[in-house]
C-alpha positions as CSV (number, residue, x, y, z in Angstrom):
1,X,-20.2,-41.4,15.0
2,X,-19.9,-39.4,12.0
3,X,-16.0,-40.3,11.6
4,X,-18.0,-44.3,11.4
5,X,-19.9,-43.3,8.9
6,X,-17.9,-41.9,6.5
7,X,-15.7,-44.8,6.9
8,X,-18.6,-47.6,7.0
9,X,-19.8,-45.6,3.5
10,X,-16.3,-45.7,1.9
11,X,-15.8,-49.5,2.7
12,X,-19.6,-49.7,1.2
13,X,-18.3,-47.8,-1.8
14,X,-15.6,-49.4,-2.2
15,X,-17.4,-53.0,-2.1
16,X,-19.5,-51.6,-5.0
17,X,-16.5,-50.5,-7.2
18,X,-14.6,-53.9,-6.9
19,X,-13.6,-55.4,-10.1
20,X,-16.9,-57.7,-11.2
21,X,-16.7,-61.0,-13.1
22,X,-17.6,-61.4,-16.5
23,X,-21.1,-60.6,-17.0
24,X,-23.6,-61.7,-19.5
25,X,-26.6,-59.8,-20.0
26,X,-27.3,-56.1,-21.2
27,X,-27.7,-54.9,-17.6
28,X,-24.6,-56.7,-16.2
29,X,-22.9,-54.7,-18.9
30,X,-24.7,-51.2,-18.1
31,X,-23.5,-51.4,-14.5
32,X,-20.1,-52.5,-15.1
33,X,-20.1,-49.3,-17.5
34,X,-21.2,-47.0,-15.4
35,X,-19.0,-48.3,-12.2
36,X,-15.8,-47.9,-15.0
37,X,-16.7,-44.4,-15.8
38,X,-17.2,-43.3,-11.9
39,X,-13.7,-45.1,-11.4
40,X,-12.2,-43.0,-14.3
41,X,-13.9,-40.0,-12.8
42,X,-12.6,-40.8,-9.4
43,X,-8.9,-40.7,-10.3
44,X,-8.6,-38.0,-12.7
45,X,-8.8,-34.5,-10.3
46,X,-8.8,-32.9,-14.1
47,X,-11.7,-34.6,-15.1
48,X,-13.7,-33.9,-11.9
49,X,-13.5,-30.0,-12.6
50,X,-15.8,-30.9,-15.9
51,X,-19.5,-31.1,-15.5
52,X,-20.3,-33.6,-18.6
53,X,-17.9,-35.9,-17.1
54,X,-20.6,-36.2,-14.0
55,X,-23.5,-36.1,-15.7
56,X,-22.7,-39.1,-18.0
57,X,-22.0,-41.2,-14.9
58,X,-25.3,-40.1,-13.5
59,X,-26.9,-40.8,-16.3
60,X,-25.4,-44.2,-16.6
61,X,-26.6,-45.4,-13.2
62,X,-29.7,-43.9,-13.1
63,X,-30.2,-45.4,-16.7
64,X,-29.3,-48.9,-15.7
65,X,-32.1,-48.4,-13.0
66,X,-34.7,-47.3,-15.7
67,X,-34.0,-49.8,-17.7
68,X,-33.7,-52.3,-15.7
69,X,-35.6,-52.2,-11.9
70,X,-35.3,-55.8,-11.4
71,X,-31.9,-56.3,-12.2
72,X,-29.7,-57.4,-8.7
73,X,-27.8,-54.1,-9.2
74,X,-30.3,-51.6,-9.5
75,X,-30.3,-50.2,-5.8
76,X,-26.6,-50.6,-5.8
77,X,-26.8,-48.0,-9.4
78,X,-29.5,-45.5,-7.4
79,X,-27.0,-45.3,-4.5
80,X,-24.1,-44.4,-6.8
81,X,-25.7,-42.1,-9.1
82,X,-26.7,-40.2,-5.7
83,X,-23.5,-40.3,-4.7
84,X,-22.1,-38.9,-8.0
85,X,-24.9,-36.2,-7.8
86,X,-24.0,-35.1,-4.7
87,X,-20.1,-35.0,-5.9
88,X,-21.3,-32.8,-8.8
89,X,-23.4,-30.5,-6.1
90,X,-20.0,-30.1,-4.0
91,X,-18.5,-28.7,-7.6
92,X,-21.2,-27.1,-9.1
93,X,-23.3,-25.9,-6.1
94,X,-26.5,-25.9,-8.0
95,X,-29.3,-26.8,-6.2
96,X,-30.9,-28.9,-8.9
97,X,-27.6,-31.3,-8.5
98,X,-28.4,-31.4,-4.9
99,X,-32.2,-32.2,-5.6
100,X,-31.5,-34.7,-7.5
101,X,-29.1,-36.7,-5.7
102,X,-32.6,-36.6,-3.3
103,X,-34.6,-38.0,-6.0
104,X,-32.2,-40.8,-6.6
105,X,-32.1,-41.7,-3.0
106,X,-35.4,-41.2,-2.7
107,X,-36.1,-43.9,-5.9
108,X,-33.8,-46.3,-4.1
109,X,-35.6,-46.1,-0.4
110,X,-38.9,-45.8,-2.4
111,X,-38.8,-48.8,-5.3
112,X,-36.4,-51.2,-3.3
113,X,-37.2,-51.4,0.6
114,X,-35.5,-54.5,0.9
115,X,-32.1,-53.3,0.2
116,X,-29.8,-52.8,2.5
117,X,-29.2,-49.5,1.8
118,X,-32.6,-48.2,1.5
119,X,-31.9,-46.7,5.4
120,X,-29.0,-45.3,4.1
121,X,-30.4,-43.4,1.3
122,X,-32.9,-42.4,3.6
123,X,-30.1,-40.9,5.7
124,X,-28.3,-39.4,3.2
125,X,-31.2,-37.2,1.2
126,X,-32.0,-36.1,4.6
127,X,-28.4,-34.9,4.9
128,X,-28.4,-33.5,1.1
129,X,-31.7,-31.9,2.2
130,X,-30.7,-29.9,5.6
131,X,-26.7,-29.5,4.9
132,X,-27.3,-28.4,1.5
133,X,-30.7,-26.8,0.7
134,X,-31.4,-25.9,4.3
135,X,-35.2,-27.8,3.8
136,X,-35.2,-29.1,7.3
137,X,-39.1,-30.3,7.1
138,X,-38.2,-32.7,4.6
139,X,-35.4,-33.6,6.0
140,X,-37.0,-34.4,9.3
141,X,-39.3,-36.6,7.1
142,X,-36.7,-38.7,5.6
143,X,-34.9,-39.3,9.1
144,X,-38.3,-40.4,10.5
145,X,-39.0,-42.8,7.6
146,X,-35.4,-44.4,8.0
147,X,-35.6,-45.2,11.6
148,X,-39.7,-46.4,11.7
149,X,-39.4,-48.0,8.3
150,X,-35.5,-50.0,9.3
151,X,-35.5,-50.1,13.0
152,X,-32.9,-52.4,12.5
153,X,-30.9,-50.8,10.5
154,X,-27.6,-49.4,10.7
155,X,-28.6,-45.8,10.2
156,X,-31.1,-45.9,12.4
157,X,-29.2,-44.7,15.7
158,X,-28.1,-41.4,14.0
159,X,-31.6,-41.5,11.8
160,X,-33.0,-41.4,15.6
161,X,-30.9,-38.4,16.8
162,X,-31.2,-36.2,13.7
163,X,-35.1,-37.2,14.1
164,X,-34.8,-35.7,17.8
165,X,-32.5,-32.9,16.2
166,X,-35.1,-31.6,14.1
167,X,-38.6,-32.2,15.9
168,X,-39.3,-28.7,15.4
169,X,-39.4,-28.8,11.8
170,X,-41.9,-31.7,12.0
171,X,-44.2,-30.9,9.5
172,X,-48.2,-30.8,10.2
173,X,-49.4,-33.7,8.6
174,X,-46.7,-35.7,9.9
175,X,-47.6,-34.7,13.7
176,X,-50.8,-36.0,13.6
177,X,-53.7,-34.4,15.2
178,X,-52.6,-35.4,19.1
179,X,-49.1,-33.9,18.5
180,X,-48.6,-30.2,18.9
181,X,-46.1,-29.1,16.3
182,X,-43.7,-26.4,17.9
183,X,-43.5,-23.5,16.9
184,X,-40.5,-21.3,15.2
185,X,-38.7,-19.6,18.2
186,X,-38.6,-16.0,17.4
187,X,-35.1,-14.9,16.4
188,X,-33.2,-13.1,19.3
189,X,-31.5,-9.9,19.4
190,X,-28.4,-11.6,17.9
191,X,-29.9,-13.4,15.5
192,X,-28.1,-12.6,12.1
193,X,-29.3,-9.4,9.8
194,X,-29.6,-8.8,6.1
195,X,-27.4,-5.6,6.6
196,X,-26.8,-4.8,2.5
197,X,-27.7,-5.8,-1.0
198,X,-25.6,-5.0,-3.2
199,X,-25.0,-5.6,-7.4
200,X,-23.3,-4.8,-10.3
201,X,-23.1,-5.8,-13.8
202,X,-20.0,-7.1,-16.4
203,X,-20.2,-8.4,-19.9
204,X,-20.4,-12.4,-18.8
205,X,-22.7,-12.2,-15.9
206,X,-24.7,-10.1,-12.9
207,X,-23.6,-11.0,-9.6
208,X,-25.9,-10.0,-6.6
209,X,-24.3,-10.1,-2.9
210,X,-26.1,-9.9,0.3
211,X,-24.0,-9.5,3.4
212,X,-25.2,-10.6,6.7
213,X,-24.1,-10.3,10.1
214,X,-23.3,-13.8,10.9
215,X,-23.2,-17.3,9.1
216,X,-26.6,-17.8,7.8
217,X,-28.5,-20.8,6.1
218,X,-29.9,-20.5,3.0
219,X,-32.2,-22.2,-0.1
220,X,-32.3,-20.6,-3.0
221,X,-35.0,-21.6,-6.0
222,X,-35.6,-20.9,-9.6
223,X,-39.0,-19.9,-11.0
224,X,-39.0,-20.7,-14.8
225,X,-41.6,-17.9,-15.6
226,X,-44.6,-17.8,-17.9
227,X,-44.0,-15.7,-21.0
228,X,-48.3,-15.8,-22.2
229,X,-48.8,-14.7,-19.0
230,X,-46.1,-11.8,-18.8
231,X,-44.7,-13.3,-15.9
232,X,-40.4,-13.4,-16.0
233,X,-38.1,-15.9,-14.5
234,X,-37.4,-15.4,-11.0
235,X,-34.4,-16.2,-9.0
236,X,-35.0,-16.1,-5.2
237,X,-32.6,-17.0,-2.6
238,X,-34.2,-17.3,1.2
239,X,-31.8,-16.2,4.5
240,X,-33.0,-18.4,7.2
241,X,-33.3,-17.0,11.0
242,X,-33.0,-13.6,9.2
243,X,-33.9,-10.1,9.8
244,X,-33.6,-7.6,7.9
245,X,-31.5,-3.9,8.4
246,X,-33.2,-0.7,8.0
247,X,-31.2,0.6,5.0
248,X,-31.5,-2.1,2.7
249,X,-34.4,-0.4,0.0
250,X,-37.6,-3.2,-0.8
251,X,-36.5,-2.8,-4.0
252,X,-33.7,-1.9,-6.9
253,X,-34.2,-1.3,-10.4
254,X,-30.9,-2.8,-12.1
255,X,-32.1,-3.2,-16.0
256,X,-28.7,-4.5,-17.7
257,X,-30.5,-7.3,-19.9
258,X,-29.7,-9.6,-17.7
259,X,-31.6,-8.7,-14.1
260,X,-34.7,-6.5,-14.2
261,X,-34.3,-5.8,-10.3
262,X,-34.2,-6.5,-7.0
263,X,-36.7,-7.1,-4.0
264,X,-36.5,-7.7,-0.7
265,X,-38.9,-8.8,1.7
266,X,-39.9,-10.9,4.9
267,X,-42.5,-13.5,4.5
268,X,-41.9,-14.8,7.5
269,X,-40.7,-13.0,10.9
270,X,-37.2,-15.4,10.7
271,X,-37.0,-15.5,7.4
272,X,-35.5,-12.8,4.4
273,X,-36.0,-13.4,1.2
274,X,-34.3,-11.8,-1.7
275,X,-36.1,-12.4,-5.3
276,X,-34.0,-11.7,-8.4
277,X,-36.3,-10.7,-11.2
278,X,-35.1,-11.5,-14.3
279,X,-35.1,-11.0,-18.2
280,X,-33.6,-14.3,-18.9
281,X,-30.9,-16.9,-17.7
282,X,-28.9,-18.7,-18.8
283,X,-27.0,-20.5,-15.3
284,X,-27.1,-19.3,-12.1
285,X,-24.9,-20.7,-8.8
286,X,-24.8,-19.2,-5.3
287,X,-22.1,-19.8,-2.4
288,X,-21.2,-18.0,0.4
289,X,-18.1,-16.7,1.3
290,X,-16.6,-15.1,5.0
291,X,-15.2,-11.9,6.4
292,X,-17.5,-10.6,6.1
293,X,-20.3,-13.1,5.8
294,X,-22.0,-12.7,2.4
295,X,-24.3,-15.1,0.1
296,X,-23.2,-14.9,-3.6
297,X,-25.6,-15.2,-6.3
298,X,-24.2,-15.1,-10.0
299,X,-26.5,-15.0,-12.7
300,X,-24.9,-15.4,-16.5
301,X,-27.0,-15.4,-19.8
302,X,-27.8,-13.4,-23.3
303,X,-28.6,-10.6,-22.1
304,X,-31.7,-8.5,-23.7
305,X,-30.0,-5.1,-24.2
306,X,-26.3,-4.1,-24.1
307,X,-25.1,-3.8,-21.1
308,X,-23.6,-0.1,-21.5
309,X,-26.9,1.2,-21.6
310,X,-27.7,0.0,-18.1
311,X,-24.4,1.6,-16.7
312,X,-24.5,5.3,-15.8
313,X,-21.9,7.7,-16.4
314,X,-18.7,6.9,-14.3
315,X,-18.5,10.1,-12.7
316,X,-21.6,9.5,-11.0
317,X,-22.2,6.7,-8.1
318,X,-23.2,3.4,-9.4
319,X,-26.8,2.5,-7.6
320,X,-27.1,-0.4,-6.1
321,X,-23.0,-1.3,-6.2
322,X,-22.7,0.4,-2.5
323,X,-20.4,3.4,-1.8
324,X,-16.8,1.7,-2.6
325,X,-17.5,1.2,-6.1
326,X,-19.1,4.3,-7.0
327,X,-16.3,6.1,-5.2
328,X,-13.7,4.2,-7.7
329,X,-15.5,4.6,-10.6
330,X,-16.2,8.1,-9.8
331,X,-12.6,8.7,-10.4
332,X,-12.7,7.8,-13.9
333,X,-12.7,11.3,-16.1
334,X,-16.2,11.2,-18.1
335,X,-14.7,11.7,-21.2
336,X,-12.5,8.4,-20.7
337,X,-16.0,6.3,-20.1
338,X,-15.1,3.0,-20.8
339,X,-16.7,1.0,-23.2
340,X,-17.7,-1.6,-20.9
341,X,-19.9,-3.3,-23.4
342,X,-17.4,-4.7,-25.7
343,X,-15.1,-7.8,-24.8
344,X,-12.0,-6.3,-22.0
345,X,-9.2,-7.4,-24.5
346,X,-6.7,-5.5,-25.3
347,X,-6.1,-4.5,-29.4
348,X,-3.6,-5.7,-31.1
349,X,-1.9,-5.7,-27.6
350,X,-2.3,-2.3,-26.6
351,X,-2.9,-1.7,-23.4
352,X,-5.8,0.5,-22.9
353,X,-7.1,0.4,-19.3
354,X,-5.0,-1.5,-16.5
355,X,-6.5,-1.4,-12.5
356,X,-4.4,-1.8,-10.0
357,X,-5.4,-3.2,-6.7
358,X,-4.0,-2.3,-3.1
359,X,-4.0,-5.5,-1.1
360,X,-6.5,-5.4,2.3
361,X,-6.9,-2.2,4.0
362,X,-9.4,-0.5,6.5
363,X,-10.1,-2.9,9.1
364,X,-8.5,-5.5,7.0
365,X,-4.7,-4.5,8.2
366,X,-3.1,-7.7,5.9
367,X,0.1,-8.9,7.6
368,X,1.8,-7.3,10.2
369,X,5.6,-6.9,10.4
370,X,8.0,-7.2,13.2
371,X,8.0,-3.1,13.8
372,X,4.5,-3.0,13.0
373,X,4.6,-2.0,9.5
374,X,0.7,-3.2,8.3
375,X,0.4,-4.7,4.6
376,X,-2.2,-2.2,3.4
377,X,-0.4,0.4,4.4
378,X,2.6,-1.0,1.6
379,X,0.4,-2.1,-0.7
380,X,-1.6,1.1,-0.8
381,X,1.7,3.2,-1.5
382,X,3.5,0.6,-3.9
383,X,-0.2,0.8,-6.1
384,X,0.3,4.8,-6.1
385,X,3.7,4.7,-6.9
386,X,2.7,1.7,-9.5
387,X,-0.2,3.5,-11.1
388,X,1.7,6.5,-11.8
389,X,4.2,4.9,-13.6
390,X,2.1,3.0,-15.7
391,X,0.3,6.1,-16.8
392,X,3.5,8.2,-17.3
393,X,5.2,5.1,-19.3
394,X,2.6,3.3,-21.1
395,X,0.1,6.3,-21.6
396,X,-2.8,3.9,-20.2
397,X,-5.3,5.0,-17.8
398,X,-4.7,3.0,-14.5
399,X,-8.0,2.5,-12.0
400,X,-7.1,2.0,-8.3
401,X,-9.6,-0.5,-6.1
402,X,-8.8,1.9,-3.8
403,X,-7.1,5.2,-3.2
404,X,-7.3,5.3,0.5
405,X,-7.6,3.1,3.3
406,X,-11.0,1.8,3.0
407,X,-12.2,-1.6,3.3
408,X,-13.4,-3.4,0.0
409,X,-14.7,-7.0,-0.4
410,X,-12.1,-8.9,-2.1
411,X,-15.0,-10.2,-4.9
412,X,-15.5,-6.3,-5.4
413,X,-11.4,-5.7,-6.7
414,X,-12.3,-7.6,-9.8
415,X,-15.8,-6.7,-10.5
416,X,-14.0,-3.1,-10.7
417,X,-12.0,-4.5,-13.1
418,X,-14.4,-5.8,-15.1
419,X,-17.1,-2.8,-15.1
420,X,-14.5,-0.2,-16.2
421,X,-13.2,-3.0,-19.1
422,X,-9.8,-3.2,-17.8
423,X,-6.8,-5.4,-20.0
424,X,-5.3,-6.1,-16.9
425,X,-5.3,-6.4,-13.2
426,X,-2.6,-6.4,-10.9
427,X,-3.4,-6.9,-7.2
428,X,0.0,-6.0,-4.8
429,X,0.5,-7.6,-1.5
430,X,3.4,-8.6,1.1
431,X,3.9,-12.3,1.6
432,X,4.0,-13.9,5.5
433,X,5.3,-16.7,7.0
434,X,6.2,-18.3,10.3
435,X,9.1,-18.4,9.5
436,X,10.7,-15.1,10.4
437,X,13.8,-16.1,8.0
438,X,11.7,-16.3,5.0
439,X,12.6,-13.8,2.0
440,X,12.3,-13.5,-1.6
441,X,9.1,-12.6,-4.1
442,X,6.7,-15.0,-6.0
443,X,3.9,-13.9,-8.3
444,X,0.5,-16.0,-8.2
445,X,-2.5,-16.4,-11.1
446,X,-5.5,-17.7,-10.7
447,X,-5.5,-21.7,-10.7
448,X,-5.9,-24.6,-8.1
449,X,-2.9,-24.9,-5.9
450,X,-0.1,-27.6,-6.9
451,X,1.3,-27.2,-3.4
452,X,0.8,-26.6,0.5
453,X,3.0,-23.6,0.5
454,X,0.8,-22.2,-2.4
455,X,-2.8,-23.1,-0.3
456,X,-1.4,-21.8,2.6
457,X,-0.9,-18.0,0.8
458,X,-4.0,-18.4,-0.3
459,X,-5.8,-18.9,2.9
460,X,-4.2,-16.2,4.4
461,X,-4.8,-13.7,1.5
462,X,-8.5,-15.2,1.5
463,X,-8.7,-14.9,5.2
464,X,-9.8,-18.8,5.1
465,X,-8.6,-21.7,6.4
466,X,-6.6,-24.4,4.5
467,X,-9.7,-26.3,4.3
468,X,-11.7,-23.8,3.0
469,X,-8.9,-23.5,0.0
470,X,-9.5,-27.2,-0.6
471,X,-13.5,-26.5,-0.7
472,X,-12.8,-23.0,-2.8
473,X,-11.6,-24.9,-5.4
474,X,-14.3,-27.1,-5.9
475,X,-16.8,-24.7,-5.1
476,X,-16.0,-22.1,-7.2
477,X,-14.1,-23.6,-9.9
478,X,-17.1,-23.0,-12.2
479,X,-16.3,-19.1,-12.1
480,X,-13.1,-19.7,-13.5
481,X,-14.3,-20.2,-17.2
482,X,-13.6,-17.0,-18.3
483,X,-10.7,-16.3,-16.5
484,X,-7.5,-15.9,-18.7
485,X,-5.5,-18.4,-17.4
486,X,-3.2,-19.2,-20.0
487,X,-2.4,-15.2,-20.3
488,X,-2.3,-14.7,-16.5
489,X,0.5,-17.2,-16.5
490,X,2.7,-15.9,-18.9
491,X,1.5,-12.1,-17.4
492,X,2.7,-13.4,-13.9
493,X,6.3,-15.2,-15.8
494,X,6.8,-11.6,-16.7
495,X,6.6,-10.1,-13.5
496,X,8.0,-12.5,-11.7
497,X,11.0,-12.2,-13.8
498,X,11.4,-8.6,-14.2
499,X,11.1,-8.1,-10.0
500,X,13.7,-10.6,-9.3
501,X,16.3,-9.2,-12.3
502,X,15.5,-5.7,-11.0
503,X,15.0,-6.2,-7.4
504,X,18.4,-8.4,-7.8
505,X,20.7,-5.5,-9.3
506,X,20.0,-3.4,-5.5
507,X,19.2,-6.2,-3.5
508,X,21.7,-9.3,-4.0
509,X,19.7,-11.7,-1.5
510,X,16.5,-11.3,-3.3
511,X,15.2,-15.3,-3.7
512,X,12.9,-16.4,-6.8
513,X,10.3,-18.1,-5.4
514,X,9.0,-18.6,-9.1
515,X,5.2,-18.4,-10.4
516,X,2.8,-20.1,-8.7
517,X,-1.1,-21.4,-8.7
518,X,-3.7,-20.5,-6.2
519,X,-7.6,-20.1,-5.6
520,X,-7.9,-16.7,-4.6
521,X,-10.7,-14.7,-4.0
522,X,-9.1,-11.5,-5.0
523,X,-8.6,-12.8,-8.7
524,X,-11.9,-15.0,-8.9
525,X,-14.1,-13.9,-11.6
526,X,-12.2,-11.9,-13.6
527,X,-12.4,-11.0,-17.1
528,X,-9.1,-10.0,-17.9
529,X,-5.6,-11.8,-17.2
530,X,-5.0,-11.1,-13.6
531,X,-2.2,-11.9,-10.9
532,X,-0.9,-11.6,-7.5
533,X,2.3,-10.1,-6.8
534,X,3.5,-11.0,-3.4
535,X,6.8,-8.0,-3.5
536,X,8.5,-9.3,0.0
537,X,8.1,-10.9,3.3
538,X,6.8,-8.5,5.5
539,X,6.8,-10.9,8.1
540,X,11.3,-10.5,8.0
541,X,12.4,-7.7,9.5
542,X,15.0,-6.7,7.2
543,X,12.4,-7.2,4.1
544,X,9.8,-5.8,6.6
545,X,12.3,-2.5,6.2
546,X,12.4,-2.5,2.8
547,X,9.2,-2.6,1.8
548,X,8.5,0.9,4.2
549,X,11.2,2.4,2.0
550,X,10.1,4.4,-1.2
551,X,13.7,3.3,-2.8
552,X,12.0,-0.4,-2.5
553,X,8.8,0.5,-3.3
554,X,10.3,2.4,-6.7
555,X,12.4,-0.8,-7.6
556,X,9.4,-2.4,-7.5
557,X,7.0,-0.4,-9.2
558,X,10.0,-0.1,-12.0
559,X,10.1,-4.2,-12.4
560,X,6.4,-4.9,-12.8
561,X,5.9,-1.3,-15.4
562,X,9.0,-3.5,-17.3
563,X,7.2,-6.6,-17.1
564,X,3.9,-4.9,-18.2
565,X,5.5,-3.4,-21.2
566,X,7.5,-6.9,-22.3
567,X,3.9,-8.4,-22.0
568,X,2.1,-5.8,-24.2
569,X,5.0,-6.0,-26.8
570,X,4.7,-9.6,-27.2
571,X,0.9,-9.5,-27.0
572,X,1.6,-7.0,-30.2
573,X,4.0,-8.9,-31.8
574,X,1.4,-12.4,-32.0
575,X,-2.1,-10.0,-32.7
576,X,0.0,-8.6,-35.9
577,X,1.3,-11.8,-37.2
């Protein structure tokens, strides 16, 4: 049934995009603007990534509609500019994109019930309204509307079923007084658990991340505020069929001009909600990512204050950022506190601060070899060994993620990176594939992947799927902005080059798999350049063998403190001319 629809609604779309003739009046001309815009937008994957590009289509349907409610197209203009707001949510993931591809649908169902695709709009908010921002009463309501208000229509059959889906959501005033509405059942002993809270704080923006136990639903509003009455904007995000663990505090102070604090609550007994108290905004976006489960909530803006007076010393743990932060940071000397409120760049190329980050670990064991040999256990001594050098050659401080084998988050890696104001970051990890034959190193920065092979390392660095790749980079494309990708690239060249010339002069068979592009988790978000270095196939036996060996492990360290130093030279040589 679904598979129909999505095919029935691409025919539809494509019906509406077919090349019109030539048109007379103002509002012929509106629409056939508009429909050439969304065309544009449609083939160009560049011009996708851009939010103005959306909006302006948006605009120009639901303009045409304004300005012209009687004109034969106008439905046709409401449909598409929901459909262009909804492929804006699926980039964005702001909920005000999602609401408003509701409103649109909404207008359509609303001002034109004639149309035959008033049912389907009704159809669709519901499905913007309970996939997307988990309002199941109202999307109850617009199921119910499409299949009593077009019982002939062809949504009507899975308007029916989602109507029978959802009965428990039924809200009060549409049960009537002879209908019992049923209540909420009470979440079971499984049902999923708030189980942590956590935060921390970089120059561009405050991210909040509250783990759960399972996959949950959630909606998450924005409260503007009222400054005459002393009241700030709040942020608050609700985890539905939640409960909430015993160690997560009601509330944490946080104070970094940004975020005044966090508090937690339950105003309902399958519902935790999380309000973000704040001293002004600029953007917000929240997504979820897995293993483990965790809703995201970034928050970017001018902050109020500078940010370094809201961070303690580093030798102290960091509140609120959980114990695998402040265990990091608490290996930073005091006297070498970084100054994490000024920009992470280097000057004139010098190479202050450089974290280095030990792929998986803990329960995470990354790739496992033929013998047995487990990727974190590599990675964690090729970072040693890596770290060392860099301090002993360069004279730069070098921050591990980690120093043991301890889980840590993937999004935690770079927020590291960016709290102690790090030039660079260099994540190590052993590549895998299914092909036991495989050999040879490649060297990743962040960017949307230009081929399978390249999606396929990232889902199994991200623990995802290849699907979830493909929704990664539309998802979380808008985190990229400040990610150096231009220097990551030529960072990654250098690397690349150095471990293959190097790695070459012991090992003749060594194959250059080149640079490549990929959305990875481990990279997301940072403020410095950053890459992936995947230093053999642990999944060969031979390479499997080589990488257990400290005579690899010191080839390797030597290529990538060689490509660090090239990088830092010629970072020099353009700052001084």
């Amino acid at each position: 049934m679904k598979s129909f629809f999505h095919i029935a609604g691409f025919l539809l779309l494509l019906v509406f995009l077919l090349p019109l003739p030539a048109m007379a009046d103002a509002g012929d001309q509106a629409f056939e603007n508009a429909k050439n815009a969304y065309q544009q937008l449609q083939s160009s994957t560049r011009d996708k990534l851009y939010r103005e590009n959306w909006v302006r289509v948006v605009e120009g349907f639901e303009g045409l509609a304004r300005s012209y409610p009687s004109h034969s197209r106008a439905d046709d203009a409401l449909y598409l500019g929901a459909k262009a707001s909804e492929g804006l949510y699926a980039i964005s993931r702001r909920a005000e994109d999602a609401r408003q591809a509701v409103a649109l649908y909404d207008r359509l169902a609303a001002g034109y019930p004639q149309s035959n695709l008033a049912d389907d709009a009704c159809y669709l908010a519901g499905l913007v309204l309970e996939k997307h921002l988990s309002n199941r009463p109202e999307a109850y309501m617009r199921y119910k509307r499409a299949a009593d208000n077009h019982p002939r229509g062809d949504m009507t059959s899975l308007c029916r079923d989602a109507e029978k889906r959802l009965r428990r959501y039924m809200p009060a005033e549409a049960a009537g007084v002879s209908v019992a509405v049923p209540a909420v059942s009470t979440p079971s002993s499984g049902a999923v658990k708030v189980s942590q809270v956590r935060h921390w704080s970089s120059p561009d923006y405050t991210r909040v991340v509250i783990e759960t136990t399972g996959p949950a639903g959630y909606a998450a509003n924005l409260l503007q505020g009222n400054k005459k009455a002393g009241q700030p904007p709040r942020l608050y995000v609700d985890v539905k069929g939640g409960t909430l663990g015993t160690g997560v505090p009601a509330t944490q102070k946080v104070g970094d001009g940004l975020l005044r604090e966090i508090r937690v609550g339950r105003p309902a007994r399958d519902q935790v909600r999380v309000v973000l108290d704040l001293e002004t905004y600029g953007d917000y976006k929240v997504f979820t990512l897995e293993n483990p489960q965790r809703i995201v909530i970034d928050v970017s803006g001018k902050r109020t204050a500078t940010l370094e007076a809201a961070i303690p010393e580093l030798h102290a743990p960091v509140a609120g950022t959980g114990d695998a932060i402040g265990k990091v940071l608490a290996k930073t000397p005091k006297e070498k506190k970084p100054e994490v409120a000024v920009p992470a760049a280097s000057v004139n190329g010098r190479l202050r601060r450089i974290v280095v980050d030990a792929g998986h670990g803990g329960k995470d064991p990354g790739a496992i070899g033929p013998s047995g040999v487990m990727e974190k256990d590599v990675t964690l001594a090729m970072a040693r060994r890596l770290a060392e050098r860099l301090e002993k050659e360069l004279g730069c401080q070098v921050v591990l993620t980690r120093d043991k084998d301890i889980y840590l988050p993937l999004e935690e890696r770079t927020a590291i990176a960016n709290r102690v104001g790090a030039d660079l970051f260099i994540s190590i990890h052993a590549n895998a594939s299914t092909n036991r034959n495989a050999t040879g190193v490649e060297t990743y920065y962040l960017n949307f992947s230009k081929n399978d092979k390249a999606a396929a390392v990232a889902a199994r660095e991200n623990g995802t799927s290849l699907k979830q790749v493909s929704d990664l980079e539309l998802i979380l494309f808008d985190l990229m902005a400040n990610a150096k990708i231009n220097e990551s690239s030529r960072l990654a060249a250098e690397i690349q080059k150095a471990m293959v010339d190097h790695l070459g002069r012991h090992y003749p068979d060594v194959k250059n798999h080149g640079v490549r592009q990929g959305p990875f988790y481990v990279l997301l978000g940072a403020n410095m350049p950053s890459v992936l270095v995947e230093t053999a196939f642990i999944s060969n036996k031979m390479e499997e063998s080589r990488l257990n060996s400290d005579k690899y492990q010191d080839h390797a360290a030597t290529a990538i403190v060689r490509a660090v130093r090239s990088y830092a030279h010629d970072s020099r040589t353009v700052a001084t001319k």
